[in-house]
N, C-alpha and C positions, 0 to 999 in steps of 0.2 A: 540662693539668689539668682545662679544661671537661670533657672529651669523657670523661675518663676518671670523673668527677663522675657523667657523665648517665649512663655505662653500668654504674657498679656502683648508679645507682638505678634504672633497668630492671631488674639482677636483681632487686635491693628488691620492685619492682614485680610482677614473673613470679612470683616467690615467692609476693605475697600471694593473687596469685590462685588459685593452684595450693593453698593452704591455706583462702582466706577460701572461694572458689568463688562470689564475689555481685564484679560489679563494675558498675559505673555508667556508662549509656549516656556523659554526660560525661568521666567517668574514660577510655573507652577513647579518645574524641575525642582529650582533651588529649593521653595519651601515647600517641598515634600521632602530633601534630604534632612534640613531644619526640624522639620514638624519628627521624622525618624528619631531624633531623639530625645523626643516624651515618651518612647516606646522602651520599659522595663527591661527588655536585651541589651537594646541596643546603647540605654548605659550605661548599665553594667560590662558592657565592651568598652564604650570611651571613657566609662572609670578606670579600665585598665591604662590607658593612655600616662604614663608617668609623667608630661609634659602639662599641668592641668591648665599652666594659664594661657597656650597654646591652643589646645583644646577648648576653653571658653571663648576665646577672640573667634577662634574657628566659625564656632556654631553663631556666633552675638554675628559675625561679619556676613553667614547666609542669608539669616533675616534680614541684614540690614539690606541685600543687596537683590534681595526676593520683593520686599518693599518698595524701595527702591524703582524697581524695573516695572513696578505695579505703577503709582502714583506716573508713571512715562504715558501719556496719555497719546496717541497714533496723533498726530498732523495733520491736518487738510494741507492740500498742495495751495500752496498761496500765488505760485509760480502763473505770471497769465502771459498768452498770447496773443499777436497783434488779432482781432477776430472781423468779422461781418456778419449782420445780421441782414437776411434777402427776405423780399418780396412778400413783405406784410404792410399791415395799416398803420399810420404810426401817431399815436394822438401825443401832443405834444407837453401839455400838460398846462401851457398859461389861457390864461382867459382869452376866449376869443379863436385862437389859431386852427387854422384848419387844418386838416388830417392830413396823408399823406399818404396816397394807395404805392403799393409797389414799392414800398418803400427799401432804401440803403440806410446804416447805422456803421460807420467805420469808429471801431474802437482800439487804440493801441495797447502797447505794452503796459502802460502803468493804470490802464483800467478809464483811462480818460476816453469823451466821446472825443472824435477825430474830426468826424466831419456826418452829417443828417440829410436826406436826400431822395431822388430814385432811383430806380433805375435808369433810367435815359439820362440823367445827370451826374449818375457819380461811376467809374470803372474800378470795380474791385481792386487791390494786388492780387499778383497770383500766389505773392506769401502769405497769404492772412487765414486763418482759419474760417469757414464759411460755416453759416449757421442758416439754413432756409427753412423759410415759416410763410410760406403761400397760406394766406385766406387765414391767418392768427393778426392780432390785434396787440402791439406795445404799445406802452404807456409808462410814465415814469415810476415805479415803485412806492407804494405807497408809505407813509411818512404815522407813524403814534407819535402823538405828542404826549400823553399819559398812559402810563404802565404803571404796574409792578409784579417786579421779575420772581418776587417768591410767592407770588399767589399764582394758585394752578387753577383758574378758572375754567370753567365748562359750559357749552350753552346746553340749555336744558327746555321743555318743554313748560309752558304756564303752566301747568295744571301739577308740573314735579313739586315735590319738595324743596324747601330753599338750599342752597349750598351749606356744609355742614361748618363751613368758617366762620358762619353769621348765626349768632344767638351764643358765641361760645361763654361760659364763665369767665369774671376777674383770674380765677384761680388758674382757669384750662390757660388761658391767654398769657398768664406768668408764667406757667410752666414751660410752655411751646416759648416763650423769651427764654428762659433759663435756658433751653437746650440751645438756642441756637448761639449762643456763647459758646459754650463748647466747641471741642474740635471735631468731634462726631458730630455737633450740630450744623458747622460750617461744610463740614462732607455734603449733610444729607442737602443742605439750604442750595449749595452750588450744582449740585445736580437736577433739584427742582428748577433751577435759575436756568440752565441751558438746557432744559428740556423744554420749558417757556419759551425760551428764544428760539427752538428750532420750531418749534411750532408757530412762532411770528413770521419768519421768514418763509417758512412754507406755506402760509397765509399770504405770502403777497408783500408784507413789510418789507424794505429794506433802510428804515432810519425809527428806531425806537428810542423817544425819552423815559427811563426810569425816574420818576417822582415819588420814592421813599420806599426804601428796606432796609431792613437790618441789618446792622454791625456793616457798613460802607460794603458789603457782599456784591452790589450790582459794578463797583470797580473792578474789585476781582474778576466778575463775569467778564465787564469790557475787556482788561486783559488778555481774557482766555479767549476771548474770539479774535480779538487784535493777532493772535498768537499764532492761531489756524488751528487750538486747540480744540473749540466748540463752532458748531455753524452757529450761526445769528447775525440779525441786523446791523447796524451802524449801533451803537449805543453810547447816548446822552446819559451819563448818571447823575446823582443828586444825591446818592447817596442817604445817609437818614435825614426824614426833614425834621424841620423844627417845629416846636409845638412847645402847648405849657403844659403848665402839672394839673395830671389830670384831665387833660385837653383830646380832643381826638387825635389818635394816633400815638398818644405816649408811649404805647406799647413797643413802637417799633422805633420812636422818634429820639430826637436830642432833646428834653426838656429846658425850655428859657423861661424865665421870668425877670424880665426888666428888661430894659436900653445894653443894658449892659453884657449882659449873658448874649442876648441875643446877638450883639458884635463875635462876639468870642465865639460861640458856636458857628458864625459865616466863616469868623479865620480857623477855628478846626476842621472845617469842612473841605477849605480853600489847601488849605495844606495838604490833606487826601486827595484831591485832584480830581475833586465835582467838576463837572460843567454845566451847572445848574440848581440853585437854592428853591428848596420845596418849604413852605409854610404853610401850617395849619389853623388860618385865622378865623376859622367858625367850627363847631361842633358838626359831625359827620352821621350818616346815615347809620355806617355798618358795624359801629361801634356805640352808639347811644344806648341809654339806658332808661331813655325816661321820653313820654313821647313829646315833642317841641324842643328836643336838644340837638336835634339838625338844624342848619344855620345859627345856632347863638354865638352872638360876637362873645373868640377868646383872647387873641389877642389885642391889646390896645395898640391903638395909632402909634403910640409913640416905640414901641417895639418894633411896628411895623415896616414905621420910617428909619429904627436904627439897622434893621437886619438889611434891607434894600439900598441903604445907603453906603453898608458895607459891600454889600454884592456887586454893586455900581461901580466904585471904586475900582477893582478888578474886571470892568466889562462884564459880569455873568446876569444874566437874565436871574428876574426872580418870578415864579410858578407859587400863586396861592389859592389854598383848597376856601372855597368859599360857597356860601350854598342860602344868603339870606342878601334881601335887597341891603341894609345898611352894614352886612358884611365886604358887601361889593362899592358902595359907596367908597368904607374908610379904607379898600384896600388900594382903590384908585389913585383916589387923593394922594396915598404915602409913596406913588410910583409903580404900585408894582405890573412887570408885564405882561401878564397871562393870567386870568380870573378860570381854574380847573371847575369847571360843573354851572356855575351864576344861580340867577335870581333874576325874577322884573325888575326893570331898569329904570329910573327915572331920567329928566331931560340933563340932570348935572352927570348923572354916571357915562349915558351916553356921550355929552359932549368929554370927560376924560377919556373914555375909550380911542374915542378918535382924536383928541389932543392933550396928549399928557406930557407937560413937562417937567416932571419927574421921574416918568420911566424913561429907560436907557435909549429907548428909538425915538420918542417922543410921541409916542400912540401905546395904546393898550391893546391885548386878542382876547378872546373867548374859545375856550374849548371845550361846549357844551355837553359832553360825552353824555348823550341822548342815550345809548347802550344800557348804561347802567341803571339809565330809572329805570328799568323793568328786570329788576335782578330778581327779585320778590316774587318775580309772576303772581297766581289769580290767591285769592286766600282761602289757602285750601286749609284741611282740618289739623296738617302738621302746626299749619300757624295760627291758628285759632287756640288751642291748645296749648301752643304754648305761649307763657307771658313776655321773653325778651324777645321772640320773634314776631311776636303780633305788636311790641314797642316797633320795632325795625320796619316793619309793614307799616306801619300807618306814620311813623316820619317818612321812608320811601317815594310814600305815593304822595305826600305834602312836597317832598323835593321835586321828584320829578314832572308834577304841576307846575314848581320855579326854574328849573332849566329848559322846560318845554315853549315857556311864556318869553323866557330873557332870548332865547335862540330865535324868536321869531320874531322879533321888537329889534335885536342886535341886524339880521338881514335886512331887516327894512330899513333901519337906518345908515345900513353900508358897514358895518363896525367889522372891522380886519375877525376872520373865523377858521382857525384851525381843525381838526382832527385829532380827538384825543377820545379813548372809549373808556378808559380806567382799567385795561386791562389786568386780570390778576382776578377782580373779579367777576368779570368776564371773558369769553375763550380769546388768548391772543391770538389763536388762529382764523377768525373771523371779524376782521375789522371792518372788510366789504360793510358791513351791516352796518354800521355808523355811518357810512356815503346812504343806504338806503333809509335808515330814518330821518336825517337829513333831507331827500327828496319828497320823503311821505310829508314829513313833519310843517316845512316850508316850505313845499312847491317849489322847489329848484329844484333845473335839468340835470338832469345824467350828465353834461357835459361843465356846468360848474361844482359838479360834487367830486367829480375829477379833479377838480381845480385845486379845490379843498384840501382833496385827501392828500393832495402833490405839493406844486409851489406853494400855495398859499401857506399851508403848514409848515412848511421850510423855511419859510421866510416868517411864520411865526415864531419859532425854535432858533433862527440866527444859523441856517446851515444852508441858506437860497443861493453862496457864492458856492458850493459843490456838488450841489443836488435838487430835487424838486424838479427840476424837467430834464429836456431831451434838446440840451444842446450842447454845443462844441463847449469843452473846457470844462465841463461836467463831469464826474464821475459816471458811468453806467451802471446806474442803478435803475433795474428795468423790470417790466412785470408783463409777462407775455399768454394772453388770453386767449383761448377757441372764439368766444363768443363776443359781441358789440358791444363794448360796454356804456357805448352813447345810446345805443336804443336802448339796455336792458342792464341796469347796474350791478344786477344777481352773475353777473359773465364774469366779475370779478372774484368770485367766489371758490371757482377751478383752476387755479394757473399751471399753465400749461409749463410755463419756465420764469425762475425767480431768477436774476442777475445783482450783484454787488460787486460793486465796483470793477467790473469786466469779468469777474467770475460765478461761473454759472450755480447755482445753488443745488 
């Protein structure tokens, strides 16, 4: 029983590394003494040992403590000091404001801005750490309103193949759920998750929503980066959303059917420690099976109005995936705040948007994550050939016909518009691209797609009292550019230096 102890915790062991990829000069000491005795000498020596149950704690306590010393994951220093940032441009991030050449940024201890300025108006300390950035360009750190932390998106060329997570079987898809129940699945899942996040943040992110993954995993995440265990964003979770049987997303989701369920899953969720309810009240692109089962209304109004009205209750925003005009209609109506992808709008939806007295602020957003209509690119002969990805292609390109139409109808009529790209399946590292089809898409300037990507999204997501611009009482959360990103919104593309909350990424 020892022997078999120590060697399914060597795989334990083999595993974390081959996931963690950080092991500890210690660590490897101890289980190489450990692993010494599966070796045929050496225990036939500690057989000699007359003390045997001495000798098994022995060996059961190296493992334990070779493990152990593994699962110790190194710390980011969370520790910040008072800093200054010199003599750059400093766009501020609300509508309208103008730049600011030469700019000062005093930010203290606890990561708060201090004080915004120029040079000629503001005098250093001579305690403060200085950071000089002549002829670079900040701006507030760009804000996702829609993620998800276990899809490893990639951008690819039109003319690639589609990404290999779309078109999968019922079967491959229950599988890849089975594992990630396990505890080797939650290994492998949370290391996808903060490899995600470091690539968000090194994009340019500093405030990510998670809108649905499995087994509440993107808490963990938040956690881990709260911890200074993983770099990443700010992160908003949601943990798994909700959905019906059968529905899009079941795969990753809570399943509800009724008023009912649908209550009980907002307080299981509530209790895990979301801050933010994700539903899936129409059928979805990346998962249909049939072509015209993008946008079908699945949840009913009255589910609708039971899950929002629980969410409300506790203050949390509720985010619903919606992709067909009278999916956006009923999801309006029932309050909710944020319509993820839309539809053509009509004059009643529009007027909910902008005055809803059922959602929690009394207005509705859009976050038409333009990004992802063109996940598919051109249809090339992998999806011609095959049948579930040539389904996925031609709802795709029906969808993104309707969030291309609702995005341009929503700015015309003024309707509050966030920043969300669906990351996951597409790169989190490239969010810039969502402000540039934004610009292509509606003809708005480089300087309100800043707007967008910053306050305006913050103040869609309920986070505009500690982020979203570059002012005093704010966190410094900052994204610092070579290039103008008022003349040329591809300047957001290379960042020079990501900041979170006064610490430098």
């Amino acid at each position: 029983m020892i022997w078999t102890a120590v060697a399914v915790s060597f795989v334990h062991f083999l595993f974390l590394v081959l996931v963690a990829q950080k092991v500890s000069t210690i660590a490897v000491i101890t289980a190489g003494v450990a692993l010494a005795m599966l070796v045929p000498g050496v225990v036939r020596l500690a057989g000699a040992t007359q003390n045997t149950r001495f000798r098994n704690l022995a060996v059961l306590l190296m493992v334990f403590l070779a493990t152990s010393w593994l699962n110790q994951e190194d710390r980011f220093d969370l520790n910040r000091t008072s800093t200054a940032l010199l003599g750059m441009t400093i766009i501020n991030g609300e509508r309208g404001a103008e730049s600011v050449t030469d700019g000062v940024i005093l930010i203290d201890e606890q990561g708060l801005i201090e004080r915004v300025g120029s040079l000629e108006t503001i005098k250093v300390p001579e305690t403060y750490h200085r950071i000089d950035l002549p002829g670079k360009f900040v701006l507030p750190g760009l804000i996702n309103a829609h993620g998800h932390m276990i899809l490893p998106g990639r951008d690819r060329d039109p003319d690639e193949d589609p990404p290999p997570i779309l078109g999968l079987p019922d079967w491959a898809v229950s599988l890849v759920g089975w594992f990630m129940e396990t505890y080797a699945g939650e290994k492998v899942a949370l290391w996808m998750m903060a490899n995600n996040a470091e690539r968000a943040i090194a994009g340019g992110v500093t405030t990510l929503r998670s809108l649905g993954d499995p087994n509440f995993y993107d808490l963990k995440l938040r956690q881990l980066i709260e911890n200074g265990q993983r770099r990443g964003p700010r992160l908003l979770a949601a943990g798994q959303l909700l959905c019906v049987t059968g529905g899009h997303a079941h795969q990753i989701g809570q399943v509800v059917d009724g008023p009912i369920e649908g209550r009980r899953a907002v307080r299981h969720s509530l209790r895990m420690g979301v801050d933010v309810i994700k539903i899936a009240s129409t059928g979805g692109v990346a998962d249909s099976r049939r072509i015209g089962e993008a946008g079908e209304l699945q949840m009913t109004p009255e589910e609708i109005r039971a899950i929002v009205d629980e969410a409300h209750r506790k203050n949390i925003l509720v985010a619903a995936h919606v992709e067909s005009s009278q999916g956006v209609l009923e999801a309006l109506r029932e309050g909710v705040d944020s319509i993820e992808h839309g539809a053509e709008l009509d004059d009643e939806a529009i007027a909910l948007f902008l005055n809803n007295p059922l959602s929690l602020r009394g207005y509705s957003t859009l976050h038409p994550t333009l990004s992802v209509g063109w996940i598919m690119g051109d249809l090339t002969d992998a999806i011609r050939n095959d049948p579930q990805l040539y389904i996925i292609y031609r709802n795709g390109e029906e969808i993104r016909q309707r969030m291309t139409t609702g995005y341009k109808q929503a700015l015309e009529k003024g309707v509050h518009i966030g920043l969300g790209t669906d990351a996951g399946l597409v790169d989190h590292g490239t969010v810039w691209k969502e402000l540039k089809h934004m610009v292509e898409v509606g003809g708005i300037t480089a300087a309100d797609a800043i707007h967008v990507g910053t306050l305006a999204t913050a103040e869609s997501i309920g986070v505009a009292d500690i982020t979203g611009s570059i002012t005093p009482g704010k966190f410094a959360d900052l994204l610092v550019v070579d290039g103008n990103p008022l003349e040329d919104i591809e300047a957001l593309s290379e960042p020079y230096l990501v900041m979170t909350e006064g610490i430098v990424y």
